[in-house]
C-alpha atoms as an extended CHARMM CRD file, in Angstrom:
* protein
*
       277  EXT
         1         1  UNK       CA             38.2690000000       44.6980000000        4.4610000000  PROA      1               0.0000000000
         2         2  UNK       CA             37.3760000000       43.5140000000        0.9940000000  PROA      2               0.0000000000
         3         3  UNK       CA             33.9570000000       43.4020000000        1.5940000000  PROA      3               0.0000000000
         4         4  UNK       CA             34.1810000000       46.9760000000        2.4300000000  PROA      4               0.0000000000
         5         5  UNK       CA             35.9590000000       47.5070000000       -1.1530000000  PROA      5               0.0000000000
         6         6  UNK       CA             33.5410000000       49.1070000000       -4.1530000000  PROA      6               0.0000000000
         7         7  UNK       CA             34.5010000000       49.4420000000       -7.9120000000  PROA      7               0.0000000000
         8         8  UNK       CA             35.4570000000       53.0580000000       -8.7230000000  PROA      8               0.0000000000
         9         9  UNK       CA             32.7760000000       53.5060000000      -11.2260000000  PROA      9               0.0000000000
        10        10  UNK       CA             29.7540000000       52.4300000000       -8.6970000000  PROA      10              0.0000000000
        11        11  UNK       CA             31.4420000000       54.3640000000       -6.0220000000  PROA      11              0.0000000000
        12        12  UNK       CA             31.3410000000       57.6730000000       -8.4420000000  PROA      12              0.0000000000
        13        13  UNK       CA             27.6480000000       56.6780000000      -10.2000000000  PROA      13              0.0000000000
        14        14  UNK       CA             26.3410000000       56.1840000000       -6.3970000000  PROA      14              0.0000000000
        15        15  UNK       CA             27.4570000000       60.0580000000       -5.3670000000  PROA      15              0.0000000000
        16        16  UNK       CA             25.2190000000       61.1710000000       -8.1610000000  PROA      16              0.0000000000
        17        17  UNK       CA             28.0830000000       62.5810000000       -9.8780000000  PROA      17              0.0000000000
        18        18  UNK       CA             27.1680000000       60.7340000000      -13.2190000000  PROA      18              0.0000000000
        19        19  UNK       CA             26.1310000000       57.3150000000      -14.4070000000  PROA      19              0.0000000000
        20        20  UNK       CA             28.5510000000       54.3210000000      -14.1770000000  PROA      20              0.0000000000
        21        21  UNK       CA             29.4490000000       54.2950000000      -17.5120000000  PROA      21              0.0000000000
        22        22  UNK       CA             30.2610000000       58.1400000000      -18.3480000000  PROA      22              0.0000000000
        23        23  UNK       CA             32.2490000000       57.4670000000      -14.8710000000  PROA      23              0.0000000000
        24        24  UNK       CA             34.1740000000       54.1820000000      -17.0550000000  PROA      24              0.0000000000
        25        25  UNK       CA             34.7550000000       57.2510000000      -19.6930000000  PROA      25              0.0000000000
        26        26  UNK       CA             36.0130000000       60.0610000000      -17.1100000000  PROA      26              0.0000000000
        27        27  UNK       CA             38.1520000000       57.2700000000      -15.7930000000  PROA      27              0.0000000000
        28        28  UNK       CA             40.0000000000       56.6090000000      -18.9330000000  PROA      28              0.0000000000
        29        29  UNK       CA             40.5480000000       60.4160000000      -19.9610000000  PROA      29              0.0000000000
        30        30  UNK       CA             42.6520000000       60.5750000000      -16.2510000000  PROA      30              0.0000000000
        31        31  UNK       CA             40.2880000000       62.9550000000      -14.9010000000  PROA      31              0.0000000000
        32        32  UNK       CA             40.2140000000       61.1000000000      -11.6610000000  PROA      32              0.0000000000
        33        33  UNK       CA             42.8310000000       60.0320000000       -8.7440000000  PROA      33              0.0000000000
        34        34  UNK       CA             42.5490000000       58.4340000000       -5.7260000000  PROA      34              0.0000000000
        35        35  UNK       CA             44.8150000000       59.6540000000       -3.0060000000  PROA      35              0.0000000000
        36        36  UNK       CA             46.6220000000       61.5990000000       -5.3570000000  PROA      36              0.0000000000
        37        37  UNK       CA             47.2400000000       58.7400000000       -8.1110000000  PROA      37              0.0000000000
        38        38  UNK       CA             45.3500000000       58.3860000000      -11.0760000000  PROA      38              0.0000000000
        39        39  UNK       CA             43.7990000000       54.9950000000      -11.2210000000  PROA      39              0.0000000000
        40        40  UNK       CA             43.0180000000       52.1630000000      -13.9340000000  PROA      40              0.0000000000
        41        41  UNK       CA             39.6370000000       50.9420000000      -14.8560000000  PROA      41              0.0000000000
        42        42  UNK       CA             38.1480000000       48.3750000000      -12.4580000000  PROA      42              0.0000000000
        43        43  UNK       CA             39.8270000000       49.8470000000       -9.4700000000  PROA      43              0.0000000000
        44        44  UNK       CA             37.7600000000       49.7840000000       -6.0390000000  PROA      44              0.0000000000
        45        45  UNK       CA             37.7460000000       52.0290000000       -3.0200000000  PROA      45              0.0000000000
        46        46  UNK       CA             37.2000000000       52.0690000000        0.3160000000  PROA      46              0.0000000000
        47        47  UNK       CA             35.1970000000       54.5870000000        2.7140000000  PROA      47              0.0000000000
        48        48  UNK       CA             38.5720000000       55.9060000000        3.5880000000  PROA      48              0.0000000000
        49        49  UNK       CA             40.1630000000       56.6970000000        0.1490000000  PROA      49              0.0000000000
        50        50  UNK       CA             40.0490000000       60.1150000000       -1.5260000000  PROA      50              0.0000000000
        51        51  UNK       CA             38.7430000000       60.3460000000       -4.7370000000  PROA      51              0.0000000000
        52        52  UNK       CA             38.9520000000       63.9100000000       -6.7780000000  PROA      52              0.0000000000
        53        53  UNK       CA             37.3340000000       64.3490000000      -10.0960000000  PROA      53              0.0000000000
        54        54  UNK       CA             39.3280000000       67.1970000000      -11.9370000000  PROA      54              0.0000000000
        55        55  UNK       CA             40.4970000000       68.0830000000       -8.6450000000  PROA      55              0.0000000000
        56        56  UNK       CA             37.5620000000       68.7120000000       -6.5840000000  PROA      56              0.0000000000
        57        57  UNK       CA             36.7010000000       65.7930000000       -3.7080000000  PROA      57              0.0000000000
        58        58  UNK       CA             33.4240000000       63.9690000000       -4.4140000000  PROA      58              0.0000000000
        59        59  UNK       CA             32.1930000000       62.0830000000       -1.3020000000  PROA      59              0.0000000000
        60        60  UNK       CA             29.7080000000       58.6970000000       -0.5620000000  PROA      60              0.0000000000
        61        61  UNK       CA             26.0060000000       60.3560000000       -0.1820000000  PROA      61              0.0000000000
        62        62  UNK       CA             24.3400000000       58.6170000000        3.2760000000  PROA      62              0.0000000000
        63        63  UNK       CA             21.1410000000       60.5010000000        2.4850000000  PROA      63              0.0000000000
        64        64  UNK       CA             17.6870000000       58.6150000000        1.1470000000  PROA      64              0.0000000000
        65        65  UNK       CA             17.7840000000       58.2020000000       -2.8050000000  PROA      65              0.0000000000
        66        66  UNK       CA             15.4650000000       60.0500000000       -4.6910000000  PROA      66              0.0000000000
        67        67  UNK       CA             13.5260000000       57.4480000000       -7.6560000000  PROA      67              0.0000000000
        68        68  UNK       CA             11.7350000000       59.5680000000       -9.8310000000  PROA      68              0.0000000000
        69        69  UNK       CA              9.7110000000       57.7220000000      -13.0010000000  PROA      69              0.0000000000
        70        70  UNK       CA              9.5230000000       60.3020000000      -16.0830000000  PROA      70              0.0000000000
        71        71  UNK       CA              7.2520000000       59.9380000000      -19.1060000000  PROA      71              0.0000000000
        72        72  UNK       CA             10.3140000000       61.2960000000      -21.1090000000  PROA      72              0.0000000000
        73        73  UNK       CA              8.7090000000       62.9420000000      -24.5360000000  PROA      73              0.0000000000
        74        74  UNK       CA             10.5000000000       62.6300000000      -27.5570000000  PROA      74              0.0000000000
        75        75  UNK       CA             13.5170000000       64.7740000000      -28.2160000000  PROA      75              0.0000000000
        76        76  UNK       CA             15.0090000000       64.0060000000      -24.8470000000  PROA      76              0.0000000000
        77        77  UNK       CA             18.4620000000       62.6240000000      -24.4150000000  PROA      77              0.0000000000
        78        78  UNK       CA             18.4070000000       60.3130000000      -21.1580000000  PROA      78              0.0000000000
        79        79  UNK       CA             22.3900000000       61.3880000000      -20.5400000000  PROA      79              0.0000000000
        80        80  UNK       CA             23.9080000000       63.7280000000      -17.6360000000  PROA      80              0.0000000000
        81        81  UNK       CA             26.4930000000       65.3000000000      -19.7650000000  PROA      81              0.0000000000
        82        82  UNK       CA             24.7560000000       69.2740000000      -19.6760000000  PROA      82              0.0000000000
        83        83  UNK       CA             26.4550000000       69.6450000000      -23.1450000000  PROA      83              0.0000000000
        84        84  UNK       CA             24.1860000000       67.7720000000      -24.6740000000  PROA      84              0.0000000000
        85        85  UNK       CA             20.9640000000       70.0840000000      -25.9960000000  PROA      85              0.0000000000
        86        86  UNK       CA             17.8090000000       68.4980000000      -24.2390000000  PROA      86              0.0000000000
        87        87  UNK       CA             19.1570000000       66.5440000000      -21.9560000000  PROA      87              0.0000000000
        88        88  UNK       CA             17.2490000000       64.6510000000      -19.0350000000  PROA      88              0.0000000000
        89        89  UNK       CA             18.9090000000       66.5520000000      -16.1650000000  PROA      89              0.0000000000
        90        90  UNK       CA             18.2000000000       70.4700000000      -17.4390000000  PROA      90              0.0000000000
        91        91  UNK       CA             14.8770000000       69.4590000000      -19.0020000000  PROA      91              0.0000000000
        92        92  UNK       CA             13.5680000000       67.8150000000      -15.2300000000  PROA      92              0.0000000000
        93        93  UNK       CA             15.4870000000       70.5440000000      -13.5020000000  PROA      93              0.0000000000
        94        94  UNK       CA             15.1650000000       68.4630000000      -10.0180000000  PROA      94              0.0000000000
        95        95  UNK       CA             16.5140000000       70.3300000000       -6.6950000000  PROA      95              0.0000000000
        96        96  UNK       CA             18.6520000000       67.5980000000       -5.8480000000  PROA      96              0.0000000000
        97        97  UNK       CA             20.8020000000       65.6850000000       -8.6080000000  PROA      97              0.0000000000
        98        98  UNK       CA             19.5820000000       63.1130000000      -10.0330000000  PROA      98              0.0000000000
        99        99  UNK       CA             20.7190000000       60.9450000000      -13.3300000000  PROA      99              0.0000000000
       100       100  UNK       CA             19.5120000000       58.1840000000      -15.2990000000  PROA      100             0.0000000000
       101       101  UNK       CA             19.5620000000       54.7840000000      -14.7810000000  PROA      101             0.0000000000
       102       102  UNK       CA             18.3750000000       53.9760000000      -18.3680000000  PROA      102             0.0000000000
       103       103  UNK       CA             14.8720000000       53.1990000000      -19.3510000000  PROA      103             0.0000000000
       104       104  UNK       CA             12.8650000000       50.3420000000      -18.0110000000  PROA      104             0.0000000000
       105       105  UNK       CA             11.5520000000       48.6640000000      -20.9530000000  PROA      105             0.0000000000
       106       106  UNK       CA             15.3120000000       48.6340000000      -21.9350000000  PROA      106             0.0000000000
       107       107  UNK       CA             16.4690000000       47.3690000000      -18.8990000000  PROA      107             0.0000000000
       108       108  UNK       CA             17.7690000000       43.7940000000      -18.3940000000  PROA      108             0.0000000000
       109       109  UNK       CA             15.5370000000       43.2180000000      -15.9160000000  PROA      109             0.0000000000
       110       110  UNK       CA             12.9070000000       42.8780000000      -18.2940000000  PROA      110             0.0000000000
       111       111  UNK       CA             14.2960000000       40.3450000000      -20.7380000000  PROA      111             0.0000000000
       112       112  UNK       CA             11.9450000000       37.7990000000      -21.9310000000  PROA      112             0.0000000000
       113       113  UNK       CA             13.2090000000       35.0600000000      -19.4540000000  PROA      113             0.0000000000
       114       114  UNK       CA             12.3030000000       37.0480000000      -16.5270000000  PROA      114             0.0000000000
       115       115  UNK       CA              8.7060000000       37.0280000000      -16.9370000000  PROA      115             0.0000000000
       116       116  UNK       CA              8.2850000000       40.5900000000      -15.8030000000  PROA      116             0.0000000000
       117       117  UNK       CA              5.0390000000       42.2140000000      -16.5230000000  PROA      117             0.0000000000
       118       118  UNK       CA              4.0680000000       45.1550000000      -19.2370000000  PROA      118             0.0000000000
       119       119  UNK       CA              0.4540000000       46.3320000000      -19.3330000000  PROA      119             0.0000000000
       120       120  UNK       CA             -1.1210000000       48.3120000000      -22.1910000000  PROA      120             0.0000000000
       121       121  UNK       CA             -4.1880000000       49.3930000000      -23.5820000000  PROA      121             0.0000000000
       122       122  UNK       CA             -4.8390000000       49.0790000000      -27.0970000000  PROA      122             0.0000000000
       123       123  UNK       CA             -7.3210000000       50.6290000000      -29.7080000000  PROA      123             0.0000000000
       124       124  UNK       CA             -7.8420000000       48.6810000000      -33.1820000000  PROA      124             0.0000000000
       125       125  UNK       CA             -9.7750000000       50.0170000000      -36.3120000000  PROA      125             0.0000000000
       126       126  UNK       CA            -12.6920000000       47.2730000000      -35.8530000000  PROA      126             0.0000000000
       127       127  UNK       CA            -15.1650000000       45.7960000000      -33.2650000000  PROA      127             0.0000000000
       128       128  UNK       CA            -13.4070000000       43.4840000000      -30.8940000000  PROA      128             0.0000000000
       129       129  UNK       CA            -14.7670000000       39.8120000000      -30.6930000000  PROA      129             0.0000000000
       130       130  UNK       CA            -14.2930000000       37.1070000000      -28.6320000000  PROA      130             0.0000000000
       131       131  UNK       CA            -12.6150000000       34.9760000000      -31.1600000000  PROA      131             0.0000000000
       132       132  UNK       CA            -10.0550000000       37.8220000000      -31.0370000000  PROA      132             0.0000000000
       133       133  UNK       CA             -9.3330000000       38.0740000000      -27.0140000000  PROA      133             0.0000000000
       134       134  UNK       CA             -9.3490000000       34.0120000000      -27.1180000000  PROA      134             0.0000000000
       135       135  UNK       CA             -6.5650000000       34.1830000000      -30.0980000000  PROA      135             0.0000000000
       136       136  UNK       CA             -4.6020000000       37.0150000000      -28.9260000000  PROA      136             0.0000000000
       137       137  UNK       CA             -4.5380000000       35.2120000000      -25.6210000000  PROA      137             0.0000000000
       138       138  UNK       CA             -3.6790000000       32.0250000000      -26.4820000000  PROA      138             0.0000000000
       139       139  UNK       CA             -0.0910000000       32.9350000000      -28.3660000000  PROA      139             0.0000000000
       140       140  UNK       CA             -0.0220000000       34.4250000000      -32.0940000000  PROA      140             0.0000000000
       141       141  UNK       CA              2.0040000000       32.9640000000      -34.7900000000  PROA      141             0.0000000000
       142       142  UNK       CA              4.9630000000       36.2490000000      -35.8050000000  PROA      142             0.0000000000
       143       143  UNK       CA              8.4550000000       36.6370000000      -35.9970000000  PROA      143             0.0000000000
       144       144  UNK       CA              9.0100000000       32.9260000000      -36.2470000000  PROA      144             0.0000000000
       145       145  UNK       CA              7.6300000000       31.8610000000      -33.1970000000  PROA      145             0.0000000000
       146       146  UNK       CA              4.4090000000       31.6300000000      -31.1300000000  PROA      146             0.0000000000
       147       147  UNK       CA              3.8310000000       34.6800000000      -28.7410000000  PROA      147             0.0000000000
       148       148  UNK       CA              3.2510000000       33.4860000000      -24.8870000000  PROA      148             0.0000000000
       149       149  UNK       CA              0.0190000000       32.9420000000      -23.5250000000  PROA      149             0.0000000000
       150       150  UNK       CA             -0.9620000000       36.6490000000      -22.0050000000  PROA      150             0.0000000000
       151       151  UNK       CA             -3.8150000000       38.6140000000      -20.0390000000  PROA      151             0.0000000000
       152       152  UNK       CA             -6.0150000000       40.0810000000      -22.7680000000  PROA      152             0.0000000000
       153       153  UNK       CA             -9.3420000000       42.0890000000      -21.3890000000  PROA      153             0.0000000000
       154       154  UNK       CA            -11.7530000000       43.9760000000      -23.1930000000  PROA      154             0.0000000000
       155       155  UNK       CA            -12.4680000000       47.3730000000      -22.3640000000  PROA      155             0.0000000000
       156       156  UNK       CA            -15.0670000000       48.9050000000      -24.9080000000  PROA      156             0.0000000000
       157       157  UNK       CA            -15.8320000000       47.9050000000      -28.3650000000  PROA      157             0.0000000000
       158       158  UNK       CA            -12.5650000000       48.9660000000      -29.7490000000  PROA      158             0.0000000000
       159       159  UNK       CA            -10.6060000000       49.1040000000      -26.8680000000  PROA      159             0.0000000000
       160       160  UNK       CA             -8.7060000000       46.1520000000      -24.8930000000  PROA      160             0.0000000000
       161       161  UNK       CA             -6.2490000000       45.8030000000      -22.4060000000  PROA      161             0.0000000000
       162       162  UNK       CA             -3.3200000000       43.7310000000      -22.6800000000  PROA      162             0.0000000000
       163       163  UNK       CA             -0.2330000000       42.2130000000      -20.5420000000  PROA      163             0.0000000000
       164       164  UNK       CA              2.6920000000       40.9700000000      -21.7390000000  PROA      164             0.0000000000
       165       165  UNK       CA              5.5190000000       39.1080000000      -19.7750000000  PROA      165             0.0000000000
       166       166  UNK       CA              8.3050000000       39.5590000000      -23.5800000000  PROA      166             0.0000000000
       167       167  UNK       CA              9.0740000000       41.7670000000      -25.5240000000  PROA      167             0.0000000000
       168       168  UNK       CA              9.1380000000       41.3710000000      -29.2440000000  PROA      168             0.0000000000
       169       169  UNK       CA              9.7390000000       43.6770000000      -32.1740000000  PROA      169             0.0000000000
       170       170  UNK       CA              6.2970000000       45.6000000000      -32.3290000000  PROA      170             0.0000000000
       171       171  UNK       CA              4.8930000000       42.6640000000      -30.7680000000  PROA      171             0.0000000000
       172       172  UNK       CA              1.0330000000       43.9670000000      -30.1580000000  PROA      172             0.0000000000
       173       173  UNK       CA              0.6390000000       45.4630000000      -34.0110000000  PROA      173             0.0000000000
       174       174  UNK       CA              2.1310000000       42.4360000000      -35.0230000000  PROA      174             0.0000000000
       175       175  UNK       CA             -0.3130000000       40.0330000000      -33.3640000000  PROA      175             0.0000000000
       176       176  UNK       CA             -3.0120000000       42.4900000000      -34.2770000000  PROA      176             0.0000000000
       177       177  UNK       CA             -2.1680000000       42.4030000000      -37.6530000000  PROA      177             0.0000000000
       178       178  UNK       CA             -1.9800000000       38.8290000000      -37.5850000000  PROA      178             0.0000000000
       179       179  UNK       CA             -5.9640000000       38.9850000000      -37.1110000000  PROA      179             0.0000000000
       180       180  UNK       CA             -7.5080000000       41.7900000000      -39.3320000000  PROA      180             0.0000000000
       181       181  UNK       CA             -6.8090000000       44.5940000000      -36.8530000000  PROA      181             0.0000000000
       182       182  UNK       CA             -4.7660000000       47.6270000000      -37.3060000000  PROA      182             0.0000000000
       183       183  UNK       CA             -3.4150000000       49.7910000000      -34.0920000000  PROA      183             0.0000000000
       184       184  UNK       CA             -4.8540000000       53.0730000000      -33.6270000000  PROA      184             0.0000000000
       185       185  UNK       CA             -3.7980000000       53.8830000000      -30.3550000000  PROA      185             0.0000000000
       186       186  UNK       CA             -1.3610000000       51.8170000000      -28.1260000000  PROA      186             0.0000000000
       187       187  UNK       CA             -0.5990000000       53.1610000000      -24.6180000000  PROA      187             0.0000000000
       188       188  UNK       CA              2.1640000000       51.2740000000      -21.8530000000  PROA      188             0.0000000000
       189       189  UNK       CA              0.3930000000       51.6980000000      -18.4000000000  PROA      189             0.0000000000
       190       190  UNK       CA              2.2460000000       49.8360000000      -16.0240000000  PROA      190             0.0000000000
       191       191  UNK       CA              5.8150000000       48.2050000000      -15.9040000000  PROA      191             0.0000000000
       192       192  UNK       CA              6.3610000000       45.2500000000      -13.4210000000  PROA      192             0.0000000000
       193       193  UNK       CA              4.4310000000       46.9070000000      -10.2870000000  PROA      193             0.0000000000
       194       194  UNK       CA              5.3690000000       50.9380000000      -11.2460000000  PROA      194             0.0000000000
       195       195  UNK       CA              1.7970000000       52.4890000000      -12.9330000000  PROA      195             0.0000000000
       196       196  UNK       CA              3.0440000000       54.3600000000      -15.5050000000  PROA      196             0.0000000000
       197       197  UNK       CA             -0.1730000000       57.2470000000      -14.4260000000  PROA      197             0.0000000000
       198       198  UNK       CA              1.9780000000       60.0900000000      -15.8500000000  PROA      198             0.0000000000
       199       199  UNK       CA              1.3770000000       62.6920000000      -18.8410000000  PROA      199             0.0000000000
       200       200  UNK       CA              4.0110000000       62.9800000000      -21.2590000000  PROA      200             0.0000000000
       201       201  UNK       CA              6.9350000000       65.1630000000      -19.6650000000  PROA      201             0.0000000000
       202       202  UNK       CA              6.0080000000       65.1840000000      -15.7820000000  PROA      202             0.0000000000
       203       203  UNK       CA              7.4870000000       63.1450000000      -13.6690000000  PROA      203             0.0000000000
       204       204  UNK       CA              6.7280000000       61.7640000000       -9.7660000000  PROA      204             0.0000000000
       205       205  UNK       CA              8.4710000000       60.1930000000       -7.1580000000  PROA      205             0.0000000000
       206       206  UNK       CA              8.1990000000       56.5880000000       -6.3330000000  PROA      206             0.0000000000
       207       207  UNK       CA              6.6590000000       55.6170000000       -3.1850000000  PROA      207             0.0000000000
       208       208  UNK       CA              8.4840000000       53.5270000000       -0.3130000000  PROA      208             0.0000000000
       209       209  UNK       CA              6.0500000000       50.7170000000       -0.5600000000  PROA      209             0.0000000000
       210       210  UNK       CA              7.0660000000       50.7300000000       -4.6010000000  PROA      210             0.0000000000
       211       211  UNK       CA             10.4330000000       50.5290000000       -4.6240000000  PROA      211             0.0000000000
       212       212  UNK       CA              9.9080000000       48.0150000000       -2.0330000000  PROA      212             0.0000000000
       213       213  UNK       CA              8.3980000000       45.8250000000       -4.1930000000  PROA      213             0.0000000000
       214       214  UNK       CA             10.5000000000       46.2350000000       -7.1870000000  PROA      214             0.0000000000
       215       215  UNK       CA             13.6170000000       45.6220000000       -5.1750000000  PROA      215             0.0000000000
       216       216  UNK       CA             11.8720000000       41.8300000000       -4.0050000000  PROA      216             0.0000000000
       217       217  UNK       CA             10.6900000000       41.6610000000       -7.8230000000  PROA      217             0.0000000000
       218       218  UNK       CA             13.1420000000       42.0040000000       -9.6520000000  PROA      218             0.0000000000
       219       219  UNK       CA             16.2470000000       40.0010000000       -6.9170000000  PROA      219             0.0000000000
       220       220  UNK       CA             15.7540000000       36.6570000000       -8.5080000000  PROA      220             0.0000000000
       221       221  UNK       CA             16.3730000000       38.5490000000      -12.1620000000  PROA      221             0.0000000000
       222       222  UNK       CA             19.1070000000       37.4610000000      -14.4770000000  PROA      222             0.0000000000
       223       223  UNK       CA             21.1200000000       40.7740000000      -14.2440000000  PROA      223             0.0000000000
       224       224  UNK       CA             24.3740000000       39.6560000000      -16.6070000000  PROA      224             0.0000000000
       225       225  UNK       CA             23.9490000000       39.4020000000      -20.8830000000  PROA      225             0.0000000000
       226       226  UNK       CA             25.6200000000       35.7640000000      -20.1170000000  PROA      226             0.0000000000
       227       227  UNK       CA             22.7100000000       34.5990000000      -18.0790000000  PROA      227             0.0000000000
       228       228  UNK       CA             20.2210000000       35.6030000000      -21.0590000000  PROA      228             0.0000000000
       229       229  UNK       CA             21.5960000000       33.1180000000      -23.1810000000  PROA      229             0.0000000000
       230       230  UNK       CA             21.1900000000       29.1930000000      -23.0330000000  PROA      230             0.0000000000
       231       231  UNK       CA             24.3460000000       27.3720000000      -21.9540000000  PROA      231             0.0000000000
       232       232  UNK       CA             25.3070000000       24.9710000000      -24.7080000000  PROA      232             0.0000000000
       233       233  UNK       CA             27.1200000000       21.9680000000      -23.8170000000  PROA      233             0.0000000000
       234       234  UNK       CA             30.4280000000       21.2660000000      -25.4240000000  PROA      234             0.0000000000
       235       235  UNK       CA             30.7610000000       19.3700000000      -28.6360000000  PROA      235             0.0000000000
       236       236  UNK       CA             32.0890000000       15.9030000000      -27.5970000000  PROA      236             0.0000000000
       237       237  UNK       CA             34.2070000000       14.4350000000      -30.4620000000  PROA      237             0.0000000000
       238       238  UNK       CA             34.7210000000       10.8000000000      -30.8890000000  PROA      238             0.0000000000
       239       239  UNK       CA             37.4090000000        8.9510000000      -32.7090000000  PROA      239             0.0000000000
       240       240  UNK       CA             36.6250000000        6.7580000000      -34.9560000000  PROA      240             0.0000000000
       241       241  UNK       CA             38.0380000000        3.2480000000      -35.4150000000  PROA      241             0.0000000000
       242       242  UNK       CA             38.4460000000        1.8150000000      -38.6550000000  PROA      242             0.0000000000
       243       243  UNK       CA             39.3140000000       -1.5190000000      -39.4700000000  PROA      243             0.0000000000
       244       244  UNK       CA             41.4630000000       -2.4990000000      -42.2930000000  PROA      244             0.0000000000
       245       245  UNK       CA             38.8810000000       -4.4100000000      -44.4130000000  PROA      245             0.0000000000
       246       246  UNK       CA             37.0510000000       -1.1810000000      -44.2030000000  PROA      246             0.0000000000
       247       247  UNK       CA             37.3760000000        0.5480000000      -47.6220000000  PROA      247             0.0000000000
       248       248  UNK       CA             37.3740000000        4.3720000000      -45.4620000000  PROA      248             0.0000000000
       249       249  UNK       CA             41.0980000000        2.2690000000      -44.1760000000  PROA      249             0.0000000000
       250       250  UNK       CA             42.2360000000        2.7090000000      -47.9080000000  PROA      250             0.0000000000
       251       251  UNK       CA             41.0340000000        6.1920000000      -48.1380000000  PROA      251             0.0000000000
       252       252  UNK       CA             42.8350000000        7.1830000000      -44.7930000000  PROA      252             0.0000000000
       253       253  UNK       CA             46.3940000000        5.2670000000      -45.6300000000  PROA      253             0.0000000000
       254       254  UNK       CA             46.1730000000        6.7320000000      -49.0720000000  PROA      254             0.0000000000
       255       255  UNK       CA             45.5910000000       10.6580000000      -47.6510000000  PROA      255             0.0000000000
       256       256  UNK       CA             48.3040000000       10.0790000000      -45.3450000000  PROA      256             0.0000000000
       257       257  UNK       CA             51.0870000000        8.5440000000      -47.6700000000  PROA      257             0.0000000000
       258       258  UNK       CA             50.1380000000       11.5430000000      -49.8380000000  PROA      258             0.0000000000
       259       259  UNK       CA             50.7500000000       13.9080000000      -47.2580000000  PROA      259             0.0000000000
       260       260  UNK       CA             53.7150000000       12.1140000000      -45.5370000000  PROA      260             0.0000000000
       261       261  UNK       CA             55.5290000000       12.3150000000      -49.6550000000  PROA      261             0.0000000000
       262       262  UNK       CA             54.6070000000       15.6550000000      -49.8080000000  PROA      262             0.0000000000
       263       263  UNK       CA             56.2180000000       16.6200000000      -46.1900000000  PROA      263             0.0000000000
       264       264  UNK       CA             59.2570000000       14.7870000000      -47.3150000000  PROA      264             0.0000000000
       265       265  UNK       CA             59.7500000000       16.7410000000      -50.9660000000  PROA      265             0.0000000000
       266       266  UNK       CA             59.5310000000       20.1890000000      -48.7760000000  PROA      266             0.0000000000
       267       267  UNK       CA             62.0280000000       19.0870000000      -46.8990000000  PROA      267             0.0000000000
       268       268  UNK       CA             64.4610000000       18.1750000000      -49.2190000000  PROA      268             0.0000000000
       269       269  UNK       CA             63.9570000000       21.1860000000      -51.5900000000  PROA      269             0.0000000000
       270       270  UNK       CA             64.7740000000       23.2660000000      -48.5590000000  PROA      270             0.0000000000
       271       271  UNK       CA             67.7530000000       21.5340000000      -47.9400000000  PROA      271             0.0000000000
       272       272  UNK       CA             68.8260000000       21.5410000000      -52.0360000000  PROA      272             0.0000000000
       273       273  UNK       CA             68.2300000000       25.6730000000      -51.5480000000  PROA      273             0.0000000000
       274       274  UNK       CA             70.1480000000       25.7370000000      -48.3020000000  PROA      274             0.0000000000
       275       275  UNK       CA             73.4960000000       24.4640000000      -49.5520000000  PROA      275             0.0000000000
       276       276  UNK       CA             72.7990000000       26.5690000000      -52.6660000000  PROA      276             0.0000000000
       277       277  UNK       CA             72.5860000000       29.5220000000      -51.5170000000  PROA      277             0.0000000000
């Protein structure tokens, strides 16, 4: 039975209602019950339970999902709340609906320690050399640490193409920069295996063999903020022995009488005030 048990926020994000967290946010104005009784955050349902958002029954969709991949333009609000001027849902206007599941390059899917591909082409201000595909290659010395080794490939005089498996701050300009070279033109072309082939406010539908793919890609991803960060091992603390011929032994008697004198005078000016008062 438990394994037939979903949270109530992936239960509402999967009927396409809204994302998981604006469910998280209906949840905690009371706008939804299940069987009649308005639930807590972290609740899970089964197929049989009744869920009603303001009162009207939302159901578990059975039919294919629909990916989509967007070249959002600027301006556009990647939310599912139709209050919101320009937002992703009116400005696609998709028969079926549809909402976000965030962007990819902000997805934690791609964090550094996944290794996940991003593929660009870059234009600079001057002629490309060897010297700079073998540098930008070979890791470039910014933001305090060495970029990885990555797929560099010259295109034209100016132009190159580049893949990157992290993700720093401005991370091409930067190792640009590093070498002469200022960015005229930067371009992201593919993420992981999903070619990015689209003009600026179109969208298209993934294929079956794609989302294929990206679902055996991306399984052995860390998918949890805890998994991102090294695990530290706990500070062990040892006690220190001191023998009496040690001078520290002094120190240590001395800090202790102190304190032991000082205990004792608290106490008995709390007594004297007592039986004063």
């Amino acid at each position: 039975m438990e394994e037939n048990l979903k949270r109530l926020n992936k239960f509402i994000g999967e009927t396409g209602f809204c994302s998981r967290r604006e469910a998280d946010k209906i949840i905690e104005e009371g706008r939804v019950t299940i069987n009649g009784i308005v639930p807590e955050l972290g609740t899970k349902v089964s197929p049989e339970d009744e869920v009603r958002i303001d009162g009207k029954l939302i159901r578990e969709k059975n039919e294919k999902m629909v990916y989509l991949a967007f070249n959002k333009p600027a301006g556009i609000e990647c939310t599912t709340n139709l209050e919101v001027s320009n937002n992703i849902v009116d400005y696609i206007n998709y028969p079926s609906r549809i909402f976000p599941i965030g962007r990819l390059d902000k997805a934690k899917i791609l964090r550094a320690r996944n290794n996940h591909e991003k593929e660009y082409t870059v234009t600079v201000n001057k002629l490309i050399t060897d010297r700079f595909i073998e540098k930008m290659s070979n890791g470039i010395p910014i933001l305090d640490t060495v970029t990885r080794k990555c797929k560099v490939e010259k295109i034209s005089s100016t132009t190159f193409k580049i893949v990157l498996t992290q993700g720093l701050n401005r991370q091409i300009r930067r190792m640009c920069e590093y070498l002469g070279y200022g960015v005229t033109a930067l371009k992201r072309i593919r993420i992981i295996n999903i070619s990015l082939d689209i003009p600026v406010g179109r969208f298209r539908d993934l294929t079956d063999a794609e989302i294929k793919e990206l679902n055996t890609l991306i399984e052995p991803s860390s998918k949890t903020e805890e998994a991102s960060l090294p695990k530290q091992e706990p500070v062990k603390r040892r006690t220190e022995f001191i023998k009496r011929d040690d001078p520290r032994y002094k120190k240590r008697v001395s800090k202790e009488l102190i304190f032991s004198s000082i205990v004792e005078n608290f106490k008995q000016l709390l007594f004297y005030c007592i039986r004063k008062f």
